[in-house]
C-alpha positions as a printed NumPy array, in Angstrom:
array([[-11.788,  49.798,  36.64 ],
       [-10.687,  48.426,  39.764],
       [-10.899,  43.988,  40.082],
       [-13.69 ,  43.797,  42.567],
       [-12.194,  39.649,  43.572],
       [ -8.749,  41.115,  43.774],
       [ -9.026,  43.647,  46.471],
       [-11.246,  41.111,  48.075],
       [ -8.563,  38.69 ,  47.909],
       [ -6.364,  40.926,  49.134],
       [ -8.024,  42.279,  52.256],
       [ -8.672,  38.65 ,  53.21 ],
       [ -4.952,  37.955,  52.931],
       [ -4.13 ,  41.197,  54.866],
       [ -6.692,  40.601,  57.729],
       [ -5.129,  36.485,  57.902],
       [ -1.738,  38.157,  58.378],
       [ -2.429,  40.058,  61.037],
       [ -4.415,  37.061,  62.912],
       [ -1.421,  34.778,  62.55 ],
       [  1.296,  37.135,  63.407],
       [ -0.905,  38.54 ,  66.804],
       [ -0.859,  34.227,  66.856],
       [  3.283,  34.32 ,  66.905],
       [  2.946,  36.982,  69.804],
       [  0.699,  35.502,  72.178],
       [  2.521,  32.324,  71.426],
       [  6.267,  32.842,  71.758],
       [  6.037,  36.428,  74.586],
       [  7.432,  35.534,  77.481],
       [  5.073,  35.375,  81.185],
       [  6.466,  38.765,  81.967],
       [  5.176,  40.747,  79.27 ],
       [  1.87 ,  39.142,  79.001],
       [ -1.119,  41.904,  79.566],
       [ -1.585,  45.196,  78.72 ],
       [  1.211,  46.329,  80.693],
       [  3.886,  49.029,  79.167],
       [  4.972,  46.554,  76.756],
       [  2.238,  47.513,  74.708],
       [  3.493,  49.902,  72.116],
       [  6.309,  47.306,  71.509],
       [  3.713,  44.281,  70.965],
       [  1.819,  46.762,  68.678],
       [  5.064,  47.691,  66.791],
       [  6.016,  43.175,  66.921],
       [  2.491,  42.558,  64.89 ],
       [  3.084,  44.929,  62.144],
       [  6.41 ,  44.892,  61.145],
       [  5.76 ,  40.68 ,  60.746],
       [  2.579,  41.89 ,  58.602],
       [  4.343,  44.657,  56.863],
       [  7.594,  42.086,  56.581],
       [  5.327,  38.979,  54.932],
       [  2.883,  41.648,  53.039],
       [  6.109,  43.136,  51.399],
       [  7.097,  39.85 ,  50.013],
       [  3.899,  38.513,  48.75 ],
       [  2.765,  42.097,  47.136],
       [  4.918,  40.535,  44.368],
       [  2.352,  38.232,  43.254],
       [ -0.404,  40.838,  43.936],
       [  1.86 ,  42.941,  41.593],
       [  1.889,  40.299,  38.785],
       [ -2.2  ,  39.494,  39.327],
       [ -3.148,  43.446,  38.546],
       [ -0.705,  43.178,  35.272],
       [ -2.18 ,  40.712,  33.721],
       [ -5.806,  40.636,  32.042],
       [ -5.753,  44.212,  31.45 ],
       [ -5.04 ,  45.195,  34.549],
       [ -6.758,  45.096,  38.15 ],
       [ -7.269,  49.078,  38.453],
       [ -4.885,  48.846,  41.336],
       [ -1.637,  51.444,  41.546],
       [  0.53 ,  49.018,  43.036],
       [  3.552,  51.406,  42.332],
       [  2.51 ,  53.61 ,  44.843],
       [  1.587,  50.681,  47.441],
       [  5.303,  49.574,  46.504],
       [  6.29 ,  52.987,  47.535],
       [  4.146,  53.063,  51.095],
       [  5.88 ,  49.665,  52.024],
       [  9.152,  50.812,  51.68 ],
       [  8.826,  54.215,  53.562],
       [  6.878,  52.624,  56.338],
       [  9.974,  50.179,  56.313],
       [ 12.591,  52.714,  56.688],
       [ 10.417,  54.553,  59.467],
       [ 10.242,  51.1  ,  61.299],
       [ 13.403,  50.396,  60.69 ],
       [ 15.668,  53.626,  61.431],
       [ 12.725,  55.002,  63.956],
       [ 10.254,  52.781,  65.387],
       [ 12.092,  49.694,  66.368],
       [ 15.248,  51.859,  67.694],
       [ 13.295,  53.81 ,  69.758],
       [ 11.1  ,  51.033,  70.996],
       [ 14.401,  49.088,  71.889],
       [ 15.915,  51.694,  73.712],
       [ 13.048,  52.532,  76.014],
       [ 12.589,  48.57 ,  76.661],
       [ 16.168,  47.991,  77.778],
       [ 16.296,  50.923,  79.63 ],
       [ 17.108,  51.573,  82.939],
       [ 13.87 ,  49.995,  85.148],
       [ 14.349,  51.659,  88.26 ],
       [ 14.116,  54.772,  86.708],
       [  9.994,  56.649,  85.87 ],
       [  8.692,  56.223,  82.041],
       [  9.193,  59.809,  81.618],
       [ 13.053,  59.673,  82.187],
       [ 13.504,  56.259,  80.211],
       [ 10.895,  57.735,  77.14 ],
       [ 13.615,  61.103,  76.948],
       [ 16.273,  58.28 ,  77.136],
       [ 14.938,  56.426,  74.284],
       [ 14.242,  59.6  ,  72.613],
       [ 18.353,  60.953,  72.865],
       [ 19.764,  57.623,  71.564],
       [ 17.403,  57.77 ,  68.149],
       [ 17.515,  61.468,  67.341],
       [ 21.692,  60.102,  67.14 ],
       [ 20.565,  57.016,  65.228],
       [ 17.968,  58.864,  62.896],
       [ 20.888,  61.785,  62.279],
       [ 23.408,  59.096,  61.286],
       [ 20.843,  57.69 ,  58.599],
       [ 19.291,  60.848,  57.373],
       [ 22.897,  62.445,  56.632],
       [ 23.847,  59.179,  54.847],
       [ 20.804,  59.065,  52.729],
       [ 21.104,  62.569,  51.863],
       [ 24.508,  62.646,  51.213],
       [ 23.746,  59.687,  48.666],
       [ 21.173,  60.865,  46.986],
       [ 22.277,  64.506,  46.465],
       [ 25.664,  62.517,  44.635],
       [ 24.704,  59.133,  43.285],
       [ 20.756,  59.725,  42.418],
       [ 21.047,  59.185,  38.502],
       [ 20.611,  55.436,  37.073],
       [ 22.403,  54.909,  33.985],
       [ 19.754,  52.774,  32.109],
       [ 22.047,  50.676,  29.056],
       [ 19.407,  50.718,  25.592],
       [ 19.483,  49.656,  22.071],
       [ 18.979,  52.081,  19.257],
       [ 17.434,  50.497,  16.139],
       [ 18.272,  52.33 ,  12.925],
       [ 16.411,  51.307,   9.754],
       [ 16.403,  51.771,   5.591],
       [ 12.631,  52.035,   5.408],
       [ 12.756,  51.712,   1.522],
       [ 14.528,  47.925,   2.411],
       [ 12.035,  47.427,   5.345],
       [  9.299,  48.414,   3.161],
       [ 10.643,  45.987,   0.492],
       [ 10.557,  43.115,   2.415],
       [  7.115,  43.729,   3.712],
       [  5.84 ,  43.467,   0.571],
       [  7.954,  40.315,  -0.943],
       [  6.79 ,  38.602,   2.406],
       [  3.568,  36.868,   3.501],
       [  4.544,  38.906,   7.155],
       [  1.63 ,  40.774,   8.895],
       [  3.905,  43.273,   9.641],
       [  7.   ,  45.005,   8.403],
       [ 10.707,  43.058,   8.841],
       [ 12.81 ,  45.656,  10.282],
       [ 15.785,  43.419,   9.599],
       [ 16.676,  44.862,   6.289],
       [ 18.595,  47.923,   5.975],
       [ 18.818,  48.483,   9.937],
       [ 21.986,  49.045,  12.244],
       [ 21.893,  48.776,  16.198],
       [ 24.504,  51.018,  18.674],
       [ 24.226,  50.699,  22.722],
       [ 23.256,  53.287,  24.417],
       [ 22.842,  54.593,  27.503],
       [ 19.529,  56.504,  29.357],
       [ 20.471,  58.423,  32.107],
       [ 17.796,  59.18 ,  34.69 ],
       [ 17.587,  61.474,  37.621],
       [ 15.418,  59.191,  40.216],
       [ 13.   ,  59.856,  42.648],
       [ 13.344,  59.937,  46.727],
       [ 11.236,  57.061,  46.871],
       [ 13.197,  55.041,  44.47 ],
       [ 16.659,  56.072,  46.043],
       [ 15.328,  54.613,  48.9  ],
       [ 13.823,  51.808,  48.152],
       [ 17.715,  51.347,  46.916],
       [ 19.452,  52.112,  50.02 ],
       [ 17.123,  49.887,  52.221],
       [ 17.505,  46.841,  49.565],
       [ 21.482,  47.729,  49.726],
       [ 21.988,  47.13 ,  53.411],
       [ 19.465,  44.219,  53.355],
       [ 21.433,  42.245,  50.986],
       [ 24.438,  42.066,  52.994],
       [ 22.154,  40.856,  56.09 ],
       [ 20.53 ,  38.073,  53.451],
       [ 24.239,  37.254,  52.01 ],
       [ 25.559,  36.36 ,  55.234],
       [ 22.097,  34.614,  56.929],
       [ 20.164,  33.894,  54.44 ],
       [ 23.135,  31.503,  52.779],
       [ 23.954,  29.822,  55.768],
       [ 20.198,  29.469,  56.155],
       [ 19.701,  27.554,  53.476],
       [ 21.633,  24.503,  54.766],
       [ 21.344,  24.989,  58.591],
       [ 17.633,  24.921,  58.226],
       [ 16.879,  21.403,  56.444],
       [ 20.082,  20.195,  58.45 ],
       [ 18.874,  21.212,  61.784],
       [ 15.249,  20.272,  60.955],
       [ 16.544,  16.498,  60.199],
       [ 18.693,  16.757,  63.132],
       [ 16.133,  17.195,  65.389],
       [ 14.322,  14.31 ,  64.422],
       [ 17.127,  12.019,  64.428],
       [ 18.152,  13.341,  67.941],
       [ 14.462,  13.269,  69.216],
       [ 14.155,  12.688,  72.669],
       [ 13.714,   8.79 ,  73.709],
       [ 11.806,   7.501,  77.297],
       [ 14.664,   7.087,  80.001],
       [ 14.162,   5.428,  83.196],
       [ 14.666,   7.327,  86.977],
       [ 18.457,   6.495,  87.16 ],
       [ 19.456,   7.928,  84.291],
       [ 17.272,  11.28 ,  84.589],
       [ 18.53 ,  12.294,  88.24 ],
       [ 22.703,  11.837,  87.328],
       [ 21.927,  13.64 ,  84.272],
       [ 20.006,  16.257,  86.436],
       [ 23.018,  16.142,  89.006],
       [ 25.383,  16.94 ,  85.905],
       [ 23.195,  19.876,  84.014],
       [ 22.749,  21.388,  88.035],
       [ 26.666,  21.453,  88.286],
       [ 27.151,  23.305,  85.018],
       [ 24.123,  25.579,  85.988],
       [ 26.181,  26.514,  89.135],
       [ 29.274,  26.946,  87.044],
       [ 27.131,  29.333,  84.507],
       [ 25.562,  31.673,  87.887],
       [ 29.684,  31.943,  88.946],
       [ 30.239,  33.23 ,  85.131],
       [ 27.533,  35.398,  85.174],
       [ 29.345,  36.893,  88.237],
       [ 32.34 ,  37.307,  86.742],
       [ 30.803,  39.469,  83.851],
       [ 29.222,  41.47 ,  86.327],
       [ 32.104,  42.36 ,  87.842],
       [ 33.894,  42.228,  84.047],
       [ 31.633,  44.967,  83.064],
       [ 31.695,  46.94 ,  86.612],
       [ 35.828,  47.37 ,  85.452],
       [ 34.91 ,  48.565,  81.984],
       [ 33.92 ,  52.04 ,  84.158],
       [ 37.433,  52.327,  85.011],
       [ 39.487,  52.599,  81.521],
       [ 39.735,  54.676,  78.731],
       [ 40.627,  55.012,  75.168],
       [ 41.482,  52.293,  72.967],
       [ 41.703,  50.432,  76.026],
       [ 38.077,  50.663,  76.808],
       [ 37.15 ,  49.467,  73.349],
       [ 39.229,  46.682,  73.633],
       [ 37.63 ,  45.188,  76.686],
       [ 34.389,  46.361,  75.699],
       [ 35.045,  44.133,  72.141],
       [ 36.05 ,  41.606,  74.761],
       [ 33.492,  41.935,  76.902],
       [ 30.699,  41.621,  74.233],
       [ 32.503,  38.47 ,  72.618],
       [ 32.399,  36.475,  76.556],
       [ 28.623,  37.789,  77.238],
       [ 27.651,  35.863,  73.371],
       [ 29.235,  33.096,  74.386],
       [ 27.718,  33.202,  77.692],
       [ 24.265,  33.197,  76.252],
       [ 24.512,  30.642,  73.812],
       [ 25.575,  28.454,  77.055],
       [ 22.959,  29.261,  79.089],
       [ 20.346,  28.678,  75.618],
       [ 22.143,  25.248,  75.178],
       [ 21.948,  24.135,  78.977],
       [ 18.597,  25.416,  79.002],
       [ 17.678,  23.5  ,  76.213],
       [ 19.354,  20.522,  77.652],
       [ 17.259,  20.694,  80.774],
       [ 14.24 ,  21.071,  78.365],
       [ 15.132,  17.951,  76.304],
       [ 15.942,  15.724,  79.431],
       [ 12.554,  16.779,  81.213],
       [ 10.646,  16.215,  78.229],
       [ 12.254,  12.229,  77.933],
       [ 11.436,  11.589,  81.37 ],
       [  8.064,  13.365,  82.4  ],
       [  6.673,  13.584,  79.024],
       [  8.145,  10.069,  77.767],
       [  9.93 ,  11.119,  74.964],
       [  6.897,  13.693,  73.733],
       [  4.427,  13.71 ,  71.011],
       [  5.567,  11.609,  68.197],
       [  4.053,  13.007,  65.596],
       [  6.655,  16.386,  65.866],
       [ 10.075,  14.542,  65.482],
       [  8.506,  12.974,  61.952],
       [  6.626,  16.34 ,  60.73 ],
       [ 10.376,  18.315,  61.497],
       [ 11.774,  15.561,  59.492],
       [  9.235,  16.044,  56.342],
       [  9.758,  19.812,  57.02 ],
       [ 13.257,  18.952,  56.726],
       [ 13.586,  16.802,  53.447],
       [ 11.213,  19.655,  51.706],
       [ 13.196,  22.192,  52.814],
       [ 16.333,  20.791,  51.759],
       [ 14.643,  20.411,  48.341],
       [ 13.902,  24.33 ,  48.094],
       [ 17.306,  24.796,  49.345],
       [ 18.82 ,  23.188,  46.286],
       [ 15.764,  24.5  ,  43.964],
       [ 17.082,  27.632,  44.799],
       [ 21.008,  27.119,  44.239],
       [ 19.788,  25.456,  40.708],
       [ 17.626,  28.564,  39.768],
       [ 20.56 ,  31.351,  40.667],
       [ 22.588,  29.121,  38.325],
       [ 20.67 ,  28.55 ,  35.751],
       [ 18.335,  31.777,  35.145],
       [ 20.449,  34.313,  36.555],
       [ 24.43 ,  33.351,  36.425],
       [ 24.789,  30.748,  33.078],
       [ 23.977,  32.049,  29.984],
       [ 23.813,  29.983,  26.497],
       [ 23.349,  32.566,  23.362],
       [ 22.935,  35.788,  26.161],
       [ 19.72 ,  34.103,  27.321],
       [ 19.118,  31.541,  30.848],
       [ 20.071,  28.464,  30.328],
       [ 16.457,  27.869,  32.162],
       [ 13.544,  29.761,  33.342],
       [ 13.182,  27.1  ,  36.105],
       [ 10.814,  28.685,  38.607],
       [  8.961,  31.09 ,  36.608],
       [  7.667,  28.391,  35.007],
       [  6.33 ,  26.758,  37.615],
       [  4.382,  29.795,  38.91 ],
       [  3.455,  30.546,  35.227],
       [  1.897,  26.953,  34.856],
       [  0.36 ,  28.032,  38.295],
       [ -1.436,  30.305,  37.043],
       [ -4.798,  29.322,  34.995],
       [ -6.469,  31.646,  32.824],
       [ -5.93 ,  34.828,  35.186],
       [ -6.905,  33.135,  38.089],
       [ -3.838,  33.373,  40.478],
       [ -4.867,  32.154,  43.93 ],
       [ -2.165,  28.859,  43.16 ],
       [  0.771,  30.901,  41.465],
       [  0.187,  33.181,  45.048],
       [  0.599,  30.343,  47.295],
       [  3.445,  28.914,  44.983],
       [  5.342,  32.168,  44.971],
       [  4.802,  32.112,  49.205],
       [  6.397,  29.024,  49.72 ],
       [  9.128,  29.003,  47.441],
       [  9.816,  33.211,  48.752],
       [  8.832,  32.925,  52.481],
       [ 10.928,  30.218,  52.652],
       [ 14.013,  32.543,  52.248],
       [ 12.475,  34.573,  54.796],
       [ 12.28 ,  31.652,  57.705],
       [ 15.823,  30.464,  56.186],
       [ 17.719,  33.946,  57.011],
       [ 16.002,  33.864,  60.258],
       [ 17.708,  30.473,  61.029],
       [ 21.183,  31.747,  59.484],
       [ 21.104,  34.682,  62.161],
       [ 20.139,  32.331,  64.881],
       [ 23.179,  29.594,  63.561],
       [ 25.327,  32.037,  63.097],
       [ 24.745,  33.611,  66.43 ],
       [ 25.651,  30.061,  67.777],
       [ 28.648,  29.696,  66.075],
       [ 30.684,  32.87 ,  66.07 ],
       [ 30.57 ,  35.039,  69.329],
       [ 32.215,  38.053,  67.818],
       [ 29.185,  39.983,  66.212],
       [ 25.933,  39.728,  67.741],
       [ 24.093,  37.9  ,  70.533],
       [ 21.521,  35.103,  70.095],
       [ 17.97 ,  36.044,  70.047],
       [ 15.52 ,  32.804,  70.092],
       [ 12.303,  32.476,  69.427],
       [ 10.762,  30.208,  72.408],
       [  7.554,  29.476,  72.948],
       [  6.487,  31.247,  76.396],
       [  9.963,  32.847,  76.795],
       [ 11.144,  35.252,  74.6  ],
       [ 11.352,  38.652,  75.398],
       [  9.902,  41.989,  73.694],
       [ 13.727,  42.608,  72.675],
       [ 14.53 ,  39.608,  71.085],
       [ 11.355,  40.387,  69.526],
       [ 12.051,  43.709,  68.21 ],
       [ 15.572,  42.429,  66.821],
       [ 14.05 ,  39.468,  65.11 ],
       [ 11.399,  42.024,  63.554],
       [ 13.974,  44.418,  62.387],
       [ 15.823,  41.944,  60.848],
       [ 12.879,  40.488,  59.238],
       [ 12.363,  44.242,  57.806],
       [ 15.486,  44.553,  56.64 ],
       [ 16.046,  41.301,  55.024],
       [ 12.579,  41.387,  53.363],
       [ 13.429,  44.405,  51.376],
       [ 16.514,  42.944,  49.762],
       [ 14.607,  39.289,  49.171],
       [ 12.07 ,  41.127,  47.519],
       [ 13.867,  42.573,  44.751],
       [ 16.329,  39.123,  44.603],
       [ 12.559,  37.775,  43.935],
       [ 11.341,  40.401,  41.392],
       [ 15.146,  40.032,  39.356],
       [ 14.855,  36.119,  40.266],
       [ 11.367,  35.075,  38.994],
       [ 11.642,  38.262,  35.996],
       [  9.891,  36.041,  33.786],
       [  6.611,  35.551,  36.182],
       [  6.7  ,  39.085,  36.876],
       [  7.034,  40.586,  33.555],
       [  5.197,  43.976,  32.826],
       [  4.632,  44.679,  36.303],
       [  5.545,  47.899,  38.551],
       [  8.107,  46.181,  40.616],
       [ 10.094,  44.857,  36.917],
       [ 10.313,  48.195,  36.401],
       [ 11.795,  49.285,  39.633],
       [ 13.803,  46.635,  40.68 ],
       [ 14.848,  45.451,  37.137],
       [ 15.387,  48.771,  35.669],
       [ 15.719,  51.976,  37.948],
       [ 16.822,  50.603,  41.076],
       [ 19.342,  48.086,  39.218],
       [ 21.203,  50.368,  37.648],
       [ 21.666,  53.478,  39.955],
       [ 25.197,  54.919,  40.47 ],
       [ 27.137,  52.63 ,  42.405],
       [ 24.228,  50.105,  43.618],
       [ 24.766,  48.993,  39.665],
       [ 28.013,  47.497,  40.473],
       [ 26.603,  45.067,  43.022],
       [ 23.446,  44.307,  41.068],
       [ 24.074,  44.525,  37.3  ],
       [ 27.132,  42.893,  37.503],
       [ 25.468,  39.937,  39.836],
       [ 28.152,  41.044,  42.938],
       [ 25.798,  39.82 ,  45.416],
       [ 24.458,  37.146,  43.966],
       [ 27.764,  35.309,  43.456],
       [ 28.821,  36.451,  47.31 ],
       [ 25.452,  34.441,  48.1  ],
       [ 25.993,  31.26 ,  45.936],
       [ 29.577,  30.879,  47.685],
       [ 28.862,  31.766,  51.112],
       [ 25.645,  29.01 ,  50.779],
       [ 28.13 ,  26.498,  49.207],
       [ 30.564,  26.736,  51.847],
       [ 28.331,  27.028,  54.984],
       [ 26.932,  23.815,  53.873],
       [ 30.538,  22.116,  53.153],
       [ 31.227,  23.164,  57.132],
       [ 27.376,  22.038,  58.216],
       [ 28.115,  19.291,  56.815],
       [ 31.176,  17.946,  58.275],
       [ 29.918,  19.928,  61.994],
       [ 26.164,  19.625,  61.944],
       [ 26.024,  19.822,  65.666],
       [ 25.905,  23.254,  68.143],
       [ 28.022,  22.604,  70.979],
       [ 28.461,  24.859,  73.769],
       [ 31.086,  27.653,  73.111],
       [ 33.052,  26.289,  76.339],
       [ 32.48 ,  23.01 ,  77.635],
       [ 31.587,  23.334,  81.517],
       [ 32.441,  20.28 ,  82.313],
       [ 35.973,  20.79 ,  82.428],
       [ 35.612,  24.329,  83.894],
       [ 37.167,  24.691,  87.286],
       [ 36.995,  28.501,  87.328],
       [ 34.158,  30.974,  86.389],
       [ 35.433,  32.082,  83.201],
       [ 33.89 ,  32.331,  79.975]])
């Protein structure tokens, strides 16, 4: 019989997600795409892959709620199943295409940008779709390791009845051997496998540098906070931002004329300068985003007198809390999943918490528990992109989120990697907090099936990833440490030639 309160809850959780993520859109868009212009389908894609992202994540707990008490009557293994196919459509499909048609060409009609969009992702979706089947027609059996109890019932039997037990000891006369269950898995798993795959190495290299850059830059901001300056001091530092604003335009030139050339090579060559090409434009952007920013700062000390006071001290709350989850975290990989004392966690350290959490069946505080302590990994890897973006120029550019100026791309890129990255934090959660989710649908697909598939066992079963993750957090926060500050990838003061 299906739990009446929980679907209830769970519609009202569904229809909140939606309000505050159509929130984050009207908030952050930028002027230009405001309206119900041709934007549309994008800003319609932008709400629900941040509902389908957060509603991934917290179907955990929802998971957990319809295990316990007999069950909620809900079939939460095929709702785990939905997610991650409407994920993969989003993520190989959707987005792409939406991406494509939004940076085309503008001076060309809808129709000839839509078949534009619509060449560059039938190339994307036959790159995946090979891949995947390629995969799963090879590596699409999970070697499942077991225990095989054999037992002297006559000893068993014996014991039983010299003992005051309620049931029979199996202890006496019985041998154990490993063994091992292979099992041919389904498309749905396999690819709930593949998507979790290439989102781990997107949390790995974010998400760790996320967890210090987050608290860090949180604190930063409020020690930094912008201070009341007088009219002096505002117009030479207004002078000094204009003259590396004029230096950026003469850049921005240069590129122009940087990427005009790339037209007239070939070969290796042409990937070369095109590698070259794509490194100056990153650093190029982060400039601009730190002048801009600059500007914003100096405009908001003068006109505004330093701002609303209240935000420096809530970032800095925000960033002693966060810099407690950061550490929770690098406590519990240690201690429940890495450190073992007689093959068992040293401690069950956060699925206790969320146990305690939860009274008597009623889950409502073990669900927000398990949102803060898991969405926080979420806003973390977002930061790690966005750090790491303004740190090394080599891989991607910089896409902000700022209020009243960000664009339906840097939308769509923050959303796919949102997508991604929720896929692999939600099984890191469902291995991480095993104990709280015990008996449920996603223990046995993330714990069991997907964790020990051919090949994708090596990274998982044998912790691969998770040790890749404790280091790379460790050592991003030895080097926040010692540079906590961005600074501009080329300092335009001392430019005397457009170069970047």
């Amino acid at each position: 019989m299906v739990d009446a309160f929980l679907v209830a809850i769970t519609t009202i959780i569904a229809v909140v997600l939606v309000l505050i993520n159509f929130y984050i859109l009207v908030y952050f868009q930028h002027e230009e795409d405001k309206g119900m212009n041709g934007s549309i389908f994008c800003k319609i894609l932008v709400v629900f892959g941040l509902t389908l992202a957060w509603g991934m994540v917290l179907c955990l707990p929802l998971d957990v709620a319809n295990s316990r008490s007999g069950g909620g009557g809900l079939d939460i293994k095929d709702l785990w199943y939905a997610f991650y196919i409407t994920t993969a459509i989003m993520v190989v499909v959707l987005i792409p295409f939406a991406i494509f048609y939004y940076e085309g060409d503008e001076e060309e009609s809808m129709g000839e940008r839509i078949v534009g969009a619509i060449k560059y992702e039938i190339l994307v979706f036959a790159i995946c779709s090979a891949l995947f089947a390629i995969m799963y027609s090879l590596l699409n059996e999970a070697s499942i390791p077991i225990r095989t109890y054999q037992c002297g019932w006559d000893t068993a039997i014996q014991n039983y009845a010299d003992s005051s037990r309620s049931s029979p000891s199996m202890n006496g006369g019985c041998t154990t051997t490993a063994d091992t269950l292979n099992l041919t898995v389904t498309f749905a798993i396999y690819l709930m496998a593949m998507l979790s795959f290439v989102g781990w190495f997107l949390f790995v290299a974010f998400g760790g540098v996320g967890l210090s850059a987050l608290p860090i830059d949180l604190i930063s901001d409020w020690k930094n906070r912008p201070k009341s300056v007088n009219l002096q001091y505002f117009a030479e530092k207004k002078k000094e931002i204009g003259m590396r604003a004029q230096t950026l335009i003469e850049a921005g030139s240069f590129l122009e004329q940087e990427k005009r050339e790339l037209n007239l090579v070939k070969g290796w060559e042409k990937r070369r300068k095109i590698n070259k090409y794509r490194t100056n434009y990153n650093k190029f952007q982060q400039m601009v985003y730190m002048l801009d920013k600059e500007w914003k700062v100096l405009n908001l000390a003068f006109g505004g007198a330093g701002g609303n006071p209240i935000i420096p001290w809530l970032k800095l709350v925000c960033g002693a809390f966060a810099a407690v989850l950061s550490v929770c975290w690098i406590i519990h990989i240690l201690l429940y999943q890495l450190l073992q004392r007689n093959r068992a966690p040293i401690s069950t350290f956060f699925n206790v918490f969320l146990q305690d959490l939860d009274l008597n069946g009623f889950s409502l505080f073990s669900v927000i528990g398990f949102g803060v302590i898991v969405l926080y990994l979420l806003w973390a890897t977002m930061k790690g992109n966005m750090k790491f973006g303004m740190r090394f120029f080599f891989c991607c550019p910089i896409h902000p989120m700022e209020k009243g100026e960000t664009l339906m791309n840097s939308f769509l890129f923050n959303v796919m990697l949102l997508l991604i990255s929720s896929v692999a934090i939600t099984q890191f959660a469902a291995n991480a907090l095993a104990e709280y989710a015990r008996f449920t649908d996603a223990d046995m697909i993330f714990g069991v099936q997907v964790k020990y598939l051919t090949f994708f066992k090596i990274f998982w079963a044998e912790n691969i990833f998770l040790y890749m993750f404790l280091v790379w957090a460790l050592l991003t926060a030895l080097y926040l440490a010692i540079k906590p500050a961005d600074k501009p990838a080329i300092d335009l003061n001392a430019v005397r030639r457009p170069r970047v």
